[in-house]
C-alpha positions, 0 to 999 in steps of 0.5 A: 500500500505505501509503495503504490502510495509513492509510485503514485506521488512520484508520477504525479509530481515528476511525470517527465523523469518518471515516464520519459526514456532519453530519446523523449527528454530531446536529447537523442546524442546526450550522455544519458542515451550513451548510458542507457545504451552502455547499460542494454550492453551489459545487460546482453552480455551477461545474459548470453554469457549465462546462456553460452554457460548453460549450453556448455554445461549441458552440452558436457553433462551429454558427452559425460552421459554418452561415455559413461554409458559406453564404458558400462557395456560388456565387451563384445556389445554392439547396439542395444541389449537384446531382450531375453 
C-alpha cells in the first residue's frame, strides 16, 4: 500500500523523469542515451554469457552421459541389449 502510495506521488509530481526514456527528454546524442545504451550492453552480455554457460554445461553433462554409458557395456556389445 505505501509503495503504490509513492509510485503514485512520484508520477504525479515528476511525470517527465518518471515516464520519459532519453530519446523523449530531446536529447537523442546526450550522455544519458550513451548510458542507457552502455547499460542494454551489459545487460546482453551477461545474459548470453549465462546462456553460452548453460549450453556448455549441458552440452558436457551429454558427452559425460554418452561415455559413461559406453564404458558400462560388456565387451563384445554392439547396439542395444537384446531382450531375453
Amino acid at each position: 500500500m505505501t509503495f503504490r502510495l509513492i509510485a503514485v506521488v512520484a508520477t504525479v509530481l515528476v511525470p517527465k523523469a518518471v515516464l520519459a526514456c532519453p530519446v523523449c527528454f530531446g536529447a537523442s546524442d546526450g550522455p544519458m542515451l550513451t548510458g542507457s545504451n552502455m547499460g542494454i550492453l551489459a545487460l546482453l552480455v551477461v545474459t548470453l554469457g549465462m546462456l553460452g554457460a548453460f549450453g556448455t554445461f549441458i552440452a558436457t553433462m551429454a558427452r559425460r552421459a554418452a561415455r559413461a554409458q559406453q564404458d558400462s557395456r560388456p565387451p563384445g556389445a554392439v547396439g542395444q541389449a537384446e531382450a531375453p
